[in-house]
ROLUMLUM-540440 format. One record per atom (N, C-alpha, C): residue number from 1; residue in one letter; chain; x, z, y. Coordinates in steps of 0.05 Angstrom, whole numbers, plus 5000, padded with zeros to 4 digits. Layout:
<rs>
<NUM a A <X Z Y>>
...
</rs>
This chain:
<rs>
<1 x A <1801 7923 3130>>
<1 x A <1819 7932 3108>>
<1 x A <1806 7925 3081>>
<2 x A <1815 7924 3068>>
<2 x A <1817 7906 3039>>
<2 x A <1806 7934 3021>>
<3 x A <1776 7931 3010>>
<3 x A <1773 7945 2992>>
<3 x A <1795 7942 2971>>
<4 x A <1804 7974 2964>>
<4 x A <1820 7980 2941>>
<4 x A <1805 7978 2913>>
<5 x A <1814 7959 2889>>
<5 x A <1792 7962 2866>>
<5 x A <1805 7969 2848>>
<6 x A <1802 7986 2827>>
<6 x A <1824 7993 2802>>
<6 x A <1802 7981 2772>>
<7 x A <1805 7967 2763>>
<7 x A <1790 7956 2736>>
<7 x A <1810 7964 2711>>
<8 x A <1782 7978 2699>>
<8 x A <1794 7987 2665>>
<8 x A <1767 7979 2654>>
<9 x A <1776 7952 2640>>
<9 x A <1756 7943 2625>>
<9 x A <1768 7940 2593>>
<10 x A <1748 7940 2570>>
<10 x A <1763 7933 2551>>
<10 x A <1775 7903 2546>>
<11 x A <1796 7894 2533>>
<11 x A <1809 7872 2527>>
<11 x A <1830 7866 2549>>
<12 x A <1849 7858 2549>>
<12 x A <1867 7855 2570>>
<12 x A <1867 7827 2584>>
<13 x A <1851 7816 2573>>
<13 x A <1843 7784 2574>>
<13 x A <1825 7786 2605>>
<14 x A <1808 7799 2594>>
<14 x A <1784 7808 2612>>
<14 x A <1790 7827 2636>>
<15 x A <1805 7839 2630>>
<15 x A <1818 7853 2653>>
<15 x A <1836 7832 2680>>
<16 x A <1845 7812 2669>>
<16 x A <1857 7803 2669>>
<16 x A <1842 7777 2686>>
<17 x A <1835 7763 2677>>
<17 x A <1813 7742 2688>>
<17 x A <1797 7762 2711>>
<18 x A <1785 7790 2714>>
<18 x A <1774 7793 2732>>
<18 x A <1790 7800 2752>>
<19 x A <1812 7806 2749>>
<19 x A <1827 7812 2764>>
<19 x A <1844 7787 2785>>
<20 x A <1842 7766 2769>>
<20 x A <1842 7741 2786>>
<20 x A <1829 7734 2802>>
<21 x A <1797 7730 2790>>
<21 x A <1775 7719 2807>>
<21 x A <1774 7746 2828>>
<22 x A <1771 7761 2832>>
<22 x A <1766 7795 2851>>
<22 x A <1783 7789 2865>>
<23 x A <1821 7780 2863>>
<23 x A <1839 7776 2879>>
<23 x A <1834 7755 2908>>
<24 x A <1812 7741 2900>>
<24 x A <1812 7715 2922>>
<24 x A <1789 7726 2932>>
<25 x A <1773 7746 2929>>
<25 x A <1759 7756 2957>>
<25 x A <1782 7764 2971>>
<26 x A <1766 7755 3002>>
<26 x A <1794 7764 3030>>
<26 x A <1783 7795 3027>>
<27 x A <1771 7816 3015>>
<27 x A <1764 7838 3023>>
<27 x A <1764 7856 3005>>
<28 x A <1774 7845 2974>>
<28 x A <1783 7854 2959>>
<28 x A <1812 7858 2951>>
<29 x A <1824 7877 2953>>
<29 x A <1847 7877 2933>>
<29 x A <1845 7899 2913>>
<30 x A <1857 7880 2886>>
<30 x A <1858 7902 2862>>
<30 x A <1887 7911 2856>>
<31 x A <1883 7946 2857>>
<31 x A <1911 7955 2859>>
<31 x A <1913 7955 2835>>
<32 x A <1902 7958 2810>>
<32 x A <1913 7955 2777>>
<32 x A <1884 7940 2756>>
<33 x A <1897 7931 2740>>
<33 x A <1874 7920 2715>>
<33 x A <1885 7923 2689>>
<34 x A <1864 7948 2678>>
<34 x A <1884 7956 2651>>
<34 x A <1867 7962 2635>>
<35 x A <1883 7950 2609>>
<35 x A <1858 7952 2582>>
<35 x A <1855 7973 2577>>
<36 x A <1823 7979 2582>>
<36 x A <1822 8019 2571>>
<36 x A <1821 8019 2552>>
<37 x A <1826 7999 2528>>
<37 x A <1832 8013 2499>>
<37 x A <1864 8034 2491>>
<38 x A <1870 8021 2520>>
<38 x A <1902 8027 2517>>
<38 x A <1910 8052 2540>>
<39 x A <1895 8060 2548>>
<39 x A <1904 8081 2574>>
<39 x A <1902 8103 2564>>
<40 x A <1922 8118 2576>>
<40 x A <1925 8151 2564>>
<40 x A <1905 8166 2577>>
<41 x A <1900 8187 2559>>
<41 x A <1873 8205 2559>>
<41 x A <1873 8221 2584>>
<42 x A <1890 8219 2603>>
<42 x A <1891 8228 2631>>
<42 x A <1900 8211 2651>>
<43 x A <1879 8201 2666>>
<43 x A <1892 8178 2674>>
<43 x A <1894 8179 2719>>
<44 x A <1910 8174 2719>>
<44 x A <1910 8179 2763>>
<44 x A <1912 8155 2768>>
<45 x A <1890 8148 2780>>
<45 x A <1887 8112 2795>>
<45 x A <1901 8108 2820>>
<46 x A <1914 8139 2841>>
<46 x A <1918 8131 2869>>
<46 x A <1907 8139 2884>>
<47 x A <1916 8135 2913>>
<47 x A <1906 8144 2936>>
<47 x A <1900 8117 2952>>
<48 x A <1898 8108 2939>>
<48 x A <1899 8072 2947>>
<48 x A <1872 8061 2932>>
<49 x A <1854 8077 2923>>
<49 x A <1837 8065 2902>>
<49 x A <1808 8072 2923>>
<50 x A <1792 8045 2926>>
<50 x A <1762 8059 2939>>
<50 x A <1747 8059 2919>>
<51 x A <1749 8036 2902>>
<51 x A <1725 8030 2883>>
<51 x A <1742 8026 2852>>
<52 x A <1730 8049 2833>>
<52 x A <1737 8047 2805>>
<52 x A <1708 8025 2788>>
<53 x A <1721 8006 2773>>
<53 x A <1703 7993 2751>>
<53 x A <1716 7992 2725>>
<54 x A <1695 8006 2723>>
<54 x A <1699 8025 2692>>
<54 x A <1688 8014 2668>>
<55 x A <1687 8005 2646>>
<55 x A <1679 7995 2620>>
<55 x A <1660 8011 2612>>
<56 x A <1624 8013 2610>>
<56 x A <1614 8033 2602>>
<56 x A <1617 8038 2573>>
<57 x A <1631 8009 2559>>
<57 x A <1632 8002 2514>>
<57 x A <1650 8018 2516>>
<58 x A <1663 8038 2527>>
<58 x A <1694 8045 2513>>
<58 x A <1677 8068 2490>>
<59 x A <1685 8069 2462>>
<59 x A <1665 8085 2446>>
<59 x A <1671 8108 2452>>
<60 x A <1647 8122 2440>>
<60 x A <1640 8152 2429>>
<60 x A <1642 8164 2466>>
<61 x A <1628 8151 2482>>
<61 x A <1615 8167 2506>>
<61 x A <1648 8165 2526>>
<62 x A <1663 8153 2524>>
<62 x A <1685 8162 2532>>
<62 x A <1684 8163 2561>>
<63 x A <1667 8140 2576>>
<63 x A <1676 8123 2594>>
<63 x A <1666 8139 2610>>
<64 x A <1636 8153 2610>>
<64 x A <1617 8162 2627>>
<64 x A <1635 8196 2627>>
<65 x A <1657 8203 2614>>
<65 x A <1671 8239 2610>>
<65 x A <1697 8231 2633>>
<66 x A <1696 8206 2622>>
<66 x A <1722 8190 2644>>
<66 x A <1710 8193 2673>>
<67 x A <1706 8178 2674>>
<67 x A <1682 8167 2706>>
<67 x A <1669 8210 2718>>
<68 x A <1666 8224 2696>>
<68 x A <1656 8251 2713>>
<68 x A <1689 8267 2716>>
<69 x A <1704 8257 2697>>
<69 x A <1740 8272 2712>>
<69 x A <1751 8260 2738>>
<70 x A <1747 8225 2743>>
<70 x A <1755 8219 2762>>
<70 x A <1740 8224 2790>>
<71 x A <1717 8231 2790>>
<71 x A <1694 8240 2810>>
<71 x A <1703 8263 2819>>
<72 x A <1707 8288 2799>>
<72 x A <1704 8317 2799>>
<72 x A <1729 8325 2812>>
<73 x A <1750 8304 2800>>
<73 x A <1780 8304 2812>>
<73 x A <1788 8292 2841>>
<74 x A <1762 8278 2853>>
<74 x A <1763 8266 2877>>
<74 x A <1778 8242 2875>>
<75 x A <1788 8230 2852>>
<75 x A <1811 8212 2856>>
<75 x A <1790 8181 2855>>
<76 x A <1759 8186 2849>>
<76 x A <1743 8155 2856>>
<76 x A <1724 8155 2874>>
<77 x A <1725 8151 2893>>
<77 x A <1703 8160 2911>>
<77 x A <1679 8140 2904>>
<78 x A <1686 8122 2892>>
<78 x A <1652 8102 2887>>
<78 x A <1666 8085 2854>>
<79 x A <1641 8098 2837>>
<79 x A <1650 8088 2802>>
<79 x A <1625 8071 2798>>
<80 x A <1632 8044 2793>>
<80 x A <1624 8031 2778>>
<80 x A <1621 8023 2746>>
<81 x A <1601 8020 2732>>
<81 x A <1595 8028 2709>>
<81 x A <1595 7998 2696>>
<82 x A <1603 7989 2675>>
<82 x A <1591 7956 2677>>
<82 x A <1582 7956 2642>>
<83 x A <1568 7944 2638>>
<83 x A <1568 7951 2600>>
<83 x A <1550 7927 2588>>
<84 x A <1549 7923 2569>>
<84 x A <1529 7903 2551>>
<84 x A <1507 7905 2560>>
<85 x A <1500 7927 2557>>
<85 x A <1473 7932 2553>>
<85 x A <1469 7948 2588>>
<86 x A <1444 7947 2601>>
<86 x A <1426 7954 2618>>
<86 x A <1406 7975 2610>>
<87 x A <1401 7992 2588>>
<87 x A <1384 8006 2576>>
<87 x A <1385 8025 2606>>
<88 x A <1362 8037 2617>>
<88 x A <1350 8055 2629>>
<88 x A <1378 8087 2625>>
<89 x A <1374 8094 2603>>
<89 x A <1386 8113 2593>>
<89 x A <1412 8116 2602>>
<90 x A <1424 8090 2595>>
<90 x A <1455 8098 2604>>
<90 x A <1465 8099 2626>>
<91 x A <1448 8078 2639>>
<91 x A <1452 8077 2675>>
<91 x A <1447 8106 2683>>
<92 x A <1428 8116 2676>>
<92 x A <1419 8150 2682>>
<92 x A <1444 8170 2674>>
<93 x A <1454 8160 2643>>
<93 x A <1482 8179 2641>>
<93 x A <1496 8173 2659>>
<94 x A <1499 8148 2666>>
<94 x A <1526 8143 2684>>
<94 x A <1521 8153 2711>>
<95 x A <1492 8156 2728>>
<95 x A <1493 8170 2753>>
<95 x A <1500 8200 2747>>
<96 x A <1489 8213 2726>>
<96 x A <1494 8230 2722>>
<96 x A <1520 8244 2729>>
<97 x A <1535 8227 2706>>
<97 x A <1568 8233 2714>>
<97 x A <1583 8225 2740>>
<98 x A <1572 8221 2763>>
<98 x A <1574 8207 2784>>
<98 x A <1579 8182 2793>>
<99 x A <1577 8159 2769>>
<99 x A <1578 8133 2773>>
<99 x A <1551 8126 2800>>
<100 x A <1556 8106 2821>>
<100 x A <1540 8105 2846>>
<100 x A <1538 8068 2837>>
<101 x A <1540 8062 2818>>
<101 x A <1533 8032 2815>>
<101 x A <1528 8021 2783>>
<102 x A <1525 8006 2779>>
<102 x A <1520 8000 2742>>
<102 x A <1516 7961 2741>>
<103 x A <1528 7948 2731>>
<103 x A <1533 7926 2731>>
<103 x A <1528 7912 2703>>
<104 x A <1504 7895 2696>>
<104 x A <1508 7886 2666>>
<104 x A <1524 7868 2662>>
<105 x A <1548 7860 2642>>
<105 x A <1563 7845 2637>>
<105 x A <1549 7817 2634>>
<106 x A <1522 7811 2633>>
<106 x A <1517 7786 2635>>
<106 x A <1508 7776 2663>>
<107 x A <1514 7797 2679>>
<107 x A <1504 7782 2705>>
<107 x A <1526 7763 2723>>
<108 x A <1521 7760 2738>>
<108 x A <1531 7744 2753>>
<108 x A <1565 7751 2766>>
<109 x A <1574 7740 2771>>
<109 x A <1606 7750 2786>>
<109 x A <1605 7759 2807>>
<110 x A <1579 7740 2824>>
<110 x A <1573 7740 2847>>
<110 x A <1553 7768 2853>>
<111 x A <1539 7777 2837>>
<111 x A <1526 7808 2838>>
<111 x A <1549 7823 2834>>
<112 x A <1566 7816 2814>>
<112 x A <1583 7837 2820>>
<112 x A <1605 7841 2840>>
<113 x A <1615 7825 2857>>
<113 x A <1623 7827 2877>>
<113 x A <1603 7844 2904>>
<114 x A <1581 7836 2891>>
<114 x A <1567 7833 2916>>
<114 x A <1558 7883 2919>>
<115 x A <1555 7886 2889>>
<115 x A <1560 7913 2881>>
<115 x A <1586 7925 2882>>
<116 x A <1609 7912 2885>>
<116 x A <1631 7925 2897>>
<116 x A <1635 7933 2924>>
<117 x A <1618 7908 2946>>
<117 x A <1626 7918 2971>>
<117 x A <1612 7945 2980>>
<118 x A <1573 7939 2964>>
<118 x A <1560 7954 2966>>
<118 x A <1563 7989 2968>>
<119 x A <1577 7990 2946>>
<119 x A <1584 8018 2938>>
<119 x A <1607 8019 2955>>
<120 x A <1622 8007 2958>>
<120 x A <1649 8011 2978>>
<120 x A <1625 8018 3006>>
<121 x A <1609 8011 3021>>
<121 x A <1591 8024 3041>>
<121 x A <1587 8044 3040>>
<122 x A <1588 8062 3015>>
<122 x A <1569 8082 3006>>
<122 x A <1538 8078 2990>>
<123 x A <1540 8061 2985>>
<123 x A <1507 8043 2971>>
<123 x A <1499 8059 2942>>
<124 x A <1483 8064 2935>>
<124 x A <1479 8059 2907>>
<124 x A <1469 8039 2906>>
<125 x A <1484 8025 2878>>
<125 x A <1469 8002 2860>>
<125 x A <1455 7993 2833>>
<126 x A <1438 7987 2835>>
<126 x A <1431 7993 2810>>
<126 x A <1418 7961 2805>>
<127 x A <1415 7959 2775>>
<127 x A <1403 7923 2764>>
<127 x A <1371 7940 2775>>
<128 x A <1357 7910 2777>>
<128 x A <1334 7912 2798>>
<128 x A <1313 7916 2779>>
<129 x A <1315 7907 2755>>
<129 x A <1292 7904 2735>>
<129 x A <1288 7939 2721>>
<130 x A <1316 7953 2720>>
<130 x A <1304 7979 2705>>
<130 x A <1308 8002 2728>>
<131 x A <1311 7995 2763>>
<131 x A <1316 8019 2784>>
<131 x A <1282 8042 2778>>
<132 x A <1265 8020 2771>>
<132 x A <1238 8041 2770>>
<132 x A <1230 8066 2746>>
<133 x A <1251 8054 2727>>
<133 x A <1250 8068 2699>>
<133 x A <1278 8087 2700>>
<134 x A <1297 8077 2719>>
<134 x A <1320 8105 2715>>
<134 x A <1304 8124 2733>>
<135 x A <1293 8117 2763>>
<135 x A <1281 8136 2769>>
<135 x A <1263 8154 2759>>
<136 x A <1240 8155 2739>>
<136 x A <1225 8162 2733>>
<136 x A <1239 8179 2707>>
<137 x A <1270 8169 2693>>
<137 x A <1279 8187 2676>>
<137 x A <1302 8208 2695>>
<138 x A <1305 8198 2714>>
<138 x A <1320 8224 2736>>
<138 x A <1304 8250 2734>>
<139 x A <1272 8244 2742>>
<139 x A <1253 8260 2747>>
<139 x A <1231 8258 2731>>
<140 x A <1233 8263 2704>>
<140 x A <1216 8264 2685>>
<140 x A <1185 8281 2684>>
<141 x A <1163 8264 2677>>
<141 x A <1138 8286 2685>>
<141 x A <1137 8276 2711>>
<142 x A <1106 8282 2721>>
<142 x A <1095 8281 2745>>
<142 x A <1101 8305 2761>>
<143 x A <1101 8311 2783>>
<143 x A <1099 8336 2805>>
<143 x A <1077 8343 2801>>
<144 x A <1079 8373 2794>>
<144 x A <1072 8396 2776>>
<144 x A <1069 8407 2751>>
<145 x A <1083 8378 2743>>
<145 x A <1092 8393 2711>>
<145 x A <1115 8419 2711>>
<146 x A <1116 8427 2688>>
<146 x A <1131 8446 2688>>
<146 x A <1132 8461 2714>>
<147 x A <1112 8470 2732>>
<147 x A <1109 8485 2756>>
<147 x A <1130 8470 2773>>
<148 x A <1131 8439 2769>>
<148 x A <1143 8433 2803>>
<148 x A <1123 8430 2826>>
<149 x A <1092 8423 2819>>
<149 x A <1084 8417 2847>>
<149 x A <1086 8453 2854>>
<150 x A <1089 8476 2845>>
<150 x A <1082 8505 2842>>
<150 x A <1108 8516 2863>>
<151 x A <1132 8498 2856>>
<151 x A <1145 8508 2869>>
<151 x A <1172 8489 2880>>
<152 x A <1154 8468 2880>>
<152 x A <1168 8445 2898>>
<152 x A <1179 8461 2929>>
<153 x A <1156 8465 2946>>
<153 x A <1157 8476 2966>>
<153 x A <1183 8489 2971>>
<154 x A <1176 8509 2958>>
<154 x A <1192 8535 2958>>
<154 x A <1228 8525 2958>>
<155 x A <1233 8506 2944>>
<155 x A <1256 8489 2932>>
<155 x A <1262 8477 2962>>
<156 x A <1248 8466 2972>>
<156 x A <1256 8450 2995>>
<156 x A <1269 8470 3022>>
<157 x A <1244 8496 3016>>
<157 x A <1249 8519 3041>>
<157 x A <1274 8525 3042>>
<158 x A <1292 8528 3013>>
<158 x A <1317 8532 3015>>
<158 x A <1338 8525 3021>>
<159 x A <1339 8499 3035>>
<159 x A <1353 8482 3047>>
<159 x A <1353 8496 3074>>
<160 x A <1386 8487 3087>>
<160 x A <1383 8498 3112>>
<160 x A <1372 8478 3129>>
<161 x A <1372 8471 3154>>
<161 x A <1368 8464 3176>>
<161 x A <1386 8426 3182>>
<162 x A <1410 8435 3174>>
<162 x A <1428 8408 3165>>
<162 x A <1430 8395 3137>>
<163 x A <1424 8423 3120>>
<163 x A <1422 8406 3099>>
<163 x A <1390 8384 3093>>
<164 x A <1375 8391 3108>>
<164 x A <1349 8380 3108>>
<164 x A <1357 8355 3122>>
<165 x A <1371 8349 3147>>
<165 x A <1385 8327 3155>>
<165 x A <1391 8321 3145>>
<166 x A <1413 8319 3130>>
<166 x A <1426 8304 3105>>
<166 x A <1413 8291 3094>>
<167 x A <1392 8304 3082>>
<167 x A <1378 8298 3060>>
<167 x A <1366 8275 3060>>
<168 x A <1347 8275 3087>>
<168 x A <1335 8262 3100>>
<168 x A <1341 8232 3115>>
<169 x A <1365 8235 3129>>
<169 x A <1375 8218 3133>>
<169 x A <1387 8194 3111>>
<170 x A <1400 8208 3076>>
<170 x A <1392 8188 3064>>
<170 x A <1370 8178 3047>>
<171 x A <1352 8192 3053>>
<171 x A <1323 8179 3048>>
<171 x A <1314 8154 3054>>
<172 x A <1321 8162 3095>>
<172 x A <1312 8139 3103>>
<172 x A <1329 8107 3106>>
<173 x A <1354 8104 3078>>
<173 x A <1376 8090 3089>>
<173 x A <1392 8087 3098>>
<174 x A <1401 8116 3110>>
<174 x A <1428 8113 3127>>
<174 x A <1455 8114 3101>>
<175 x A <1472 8105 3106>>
<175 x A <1497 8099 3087>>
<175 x A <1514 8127 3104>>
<176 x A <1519 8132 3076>>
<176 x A <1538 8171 3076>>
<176 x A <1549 8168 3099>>
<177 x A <1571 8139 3095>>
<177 x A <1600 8143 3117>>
<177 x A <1580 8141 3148>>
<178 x A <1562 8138 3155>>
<178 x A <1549 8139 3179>>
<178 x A <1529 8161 3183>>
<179 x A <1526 8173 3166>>
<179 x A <1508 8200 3163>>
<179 x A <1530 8219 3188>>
<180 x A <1550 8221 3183>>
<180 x A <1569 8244 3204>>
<180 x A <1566 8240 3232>>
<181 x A <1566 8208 3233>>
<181 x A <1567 8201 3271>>
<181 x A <1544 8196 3275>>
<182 x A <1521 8193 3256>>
<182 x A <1490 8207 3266>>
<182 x A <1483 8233 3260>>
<183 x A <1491 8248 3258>>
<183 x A <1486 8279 3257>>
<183 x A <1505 8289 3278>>
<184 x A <1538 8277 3283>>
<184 x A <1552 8282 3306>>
<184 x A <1560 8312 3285>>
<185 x A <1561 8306 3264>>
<185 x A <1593 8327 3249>>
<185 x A <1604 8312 3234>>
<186 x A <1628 8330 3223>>
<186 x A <1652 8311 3212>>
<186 x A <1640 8303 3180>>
<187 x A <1658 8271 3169>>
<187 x A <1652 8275 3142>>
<187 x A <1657 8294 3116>>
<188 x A <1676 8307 3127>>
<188 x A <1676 8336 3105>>
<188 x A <1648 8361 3105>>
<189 x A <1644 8358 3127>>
<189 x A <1616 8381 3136>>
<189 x A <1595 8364 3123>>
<190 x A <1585 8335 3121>>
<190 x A <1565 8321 3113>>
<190 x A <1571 8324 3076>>
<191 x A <1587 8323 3077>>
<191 x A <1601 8328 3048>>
<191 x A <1595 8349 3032>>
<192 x A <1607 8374 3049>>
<192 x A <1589 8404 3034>>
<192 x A <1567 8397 3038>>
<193 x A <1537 8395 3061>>
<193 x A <1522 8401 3054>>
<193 x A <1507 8382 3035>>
<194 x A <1525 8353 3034>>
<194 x A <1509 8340 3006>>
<194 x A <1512 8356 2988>>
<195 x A <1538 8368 2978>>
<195 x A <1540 8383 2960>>
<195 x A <1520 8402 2954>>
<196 x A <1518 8416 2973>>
<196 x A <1495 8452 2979>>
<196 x A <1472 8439 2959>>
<197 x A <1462 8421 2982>>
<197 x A <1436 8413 2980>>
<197 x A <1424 8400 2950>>
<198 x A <1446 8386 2936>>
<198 x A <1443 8385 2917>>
<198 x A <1443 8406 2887>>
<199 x A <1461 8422 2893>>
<199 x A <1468 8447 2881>>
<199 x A <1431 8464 2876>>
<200 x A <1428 8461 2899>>
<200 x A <1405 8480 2901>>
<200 x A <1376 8466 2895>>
<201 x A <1379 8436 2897>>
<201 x A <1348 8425 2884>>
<201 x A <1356 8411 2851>>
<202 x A <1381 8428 2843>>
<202 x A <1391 8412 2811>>
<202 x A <1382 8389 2806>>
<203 x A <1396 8376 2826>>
<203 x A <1401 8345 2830>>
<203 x A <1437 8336 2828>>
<204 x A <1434 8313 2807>>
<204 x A <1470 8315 2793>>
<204 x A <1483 8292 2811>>
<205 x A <1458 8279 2826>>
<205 x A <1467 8255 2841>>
<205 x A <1458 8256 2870>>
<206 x A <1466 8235 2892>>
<206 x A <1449 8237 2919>>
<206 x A <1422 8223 2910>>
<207 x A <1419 8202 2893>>
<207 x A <1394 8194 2895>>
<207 x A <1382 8205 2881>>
<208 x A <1390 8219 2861>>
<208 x A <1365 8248 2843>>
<208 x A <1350 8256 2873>>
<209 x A <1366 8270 2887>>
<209 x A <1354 8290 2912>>
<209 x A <1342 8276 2918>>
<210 x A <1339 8243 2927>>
<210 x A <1322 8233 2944>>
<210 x A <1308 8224 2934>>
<211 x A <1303 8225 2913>>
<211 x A <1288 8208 2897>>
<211 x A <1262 8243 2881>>
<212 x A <1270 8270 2893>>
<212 x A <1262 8287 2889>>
<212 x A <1250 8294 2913>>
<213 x A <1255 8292 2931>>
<213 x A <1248 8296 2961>>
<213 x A <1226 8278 2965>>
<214 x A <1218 8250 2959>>
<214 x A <1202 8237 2958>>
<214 x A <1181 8243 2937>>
<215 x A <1185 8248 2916>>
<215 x A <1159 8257 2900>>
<215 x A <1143 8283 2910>>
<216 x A <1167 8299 2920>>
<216 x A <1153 8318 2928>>
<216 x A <1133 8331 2956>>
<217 x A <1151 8313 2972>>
<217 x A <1133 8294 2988>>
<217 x A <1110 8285 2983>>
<218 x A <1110 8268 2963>>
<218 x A <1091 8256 2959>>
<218 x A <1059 8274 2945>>
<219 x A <1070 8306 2945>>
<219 x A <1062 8313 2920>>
<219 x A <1029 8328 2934>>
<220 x A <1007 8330 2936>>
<220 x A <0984 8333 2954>>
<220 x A <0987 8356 2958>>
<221 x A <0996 8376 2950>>
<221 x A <0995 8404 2952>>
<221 x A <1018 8406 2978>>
<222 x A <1033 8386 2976>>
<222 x A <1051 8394 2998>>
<222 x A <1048 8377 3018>>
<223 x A <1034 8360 3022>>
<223 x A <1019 8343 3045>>
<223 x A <1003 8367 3057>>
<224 x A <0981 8379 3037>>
<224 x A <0959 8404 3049>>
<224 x A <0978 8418 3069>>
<225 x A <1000 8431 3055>>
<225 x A <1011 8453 3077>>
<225 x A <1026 8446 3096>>
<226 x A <1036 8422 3104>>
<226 x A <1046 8412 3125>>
<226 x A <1028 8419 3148>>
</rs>
């Protein structure tokens, strides 16, 4: 089945041209391409939509308030971010707001195709040159600043039993949509406990958590008590 793509990029030109070239993947189809200078301030993409690519230039923060209504609302299950610029910072706003991919406008057609199917998997994607610097501003400070190695532990204990599965399982690479038929529960149950689990280690994304789960892991005080 034909990934569903909905593109709101600025210029209608551009919308427009990508929506051509995206059409002739056999695995793509784009159900709309519309200039977000022009879209009303509430906008419903469908039940037909897998993958939203979103304009991160639309001004004054719009795109990343956009991208956390269509998430929160369930109506994007995987948001793509695409923008001028690659700065560390914004890719971080944009996971933040639940964007799961970020695409620089100078890259290639071919990366960006290649970050549509991705995130249609369940993937995060991220440009390769700043993945070490958004991580490090996800989780700012070393483990035990501000009393995390103190009470890293304690953070992890609170997880239940499945949600530590979860967790775990995408640590080690498993993609969401296959996390349920290797745990052997449904994807709505894998769903809350991503949710839980995140809730409770104030992590705004899945790879905050995992990317928190590994430092703290990593962290010697919690190697000792293992």
């Amino acid at each position: 089945m034909a990934i569903g793509l909905f593109i709101l990029v600025r210029e209608r030109t551009f919308a427009d041209a990508l929506a051509i070239r995206l059409e002739a993947e056999p695995d793509v189809g784009v159900v709309a391409a519309l200039d977000a200078d022009v879209v009303p301030p509430r906008l419903f993409v469908g039940n037909r939509v897998d993958v939203v690519l979103l304009d991160a230039d639309i001004p004054d923060g719009a795109a990343f308030r956009l991208c956390e209504e269509l998430v929160r609302a369930g109506q994007a299950p995987h948001v793509i971010l695409t923008g001028q610029s690659s700065d560390p910072a914004l890719i971080v706003r944009a996971l933040q707001a639940g964007a799961v991919g970020w695409v620089g406008k100078t890259e290639s057609l071919e990366r960006l195709i290649d970050v549509i199917r991705g995130v249609a998997r369940g993937e995060t994607w991220l440009p390769p040159g700043q993945t070490g610097e958004v991580l490090r501003m996800l989780l700012p400070g070393p483990v035990g600043e501000n009393g995390g190695d103190d009470d890293g532990g304690e953070t992890l204990a609170t997880l239940t039993v499945r949600e530590r599965e979860v967790l775990h399982c995408l640590a080690t690479g498993i993609r969401r949509r296959d996390i349920a038929g290797h745990l052997h529960m449904s994807p709505n149950t894998v769903r809350t406990h991503l949710q839980n689990l995140m809730g409770k280690l104030g992590a705004h994304t899945a790879l905050e958590a995992v990317t928190l789960l590994r430092r703290l892991e990593a962290s010697p005080r919690l190697r000792r008590e293992r």
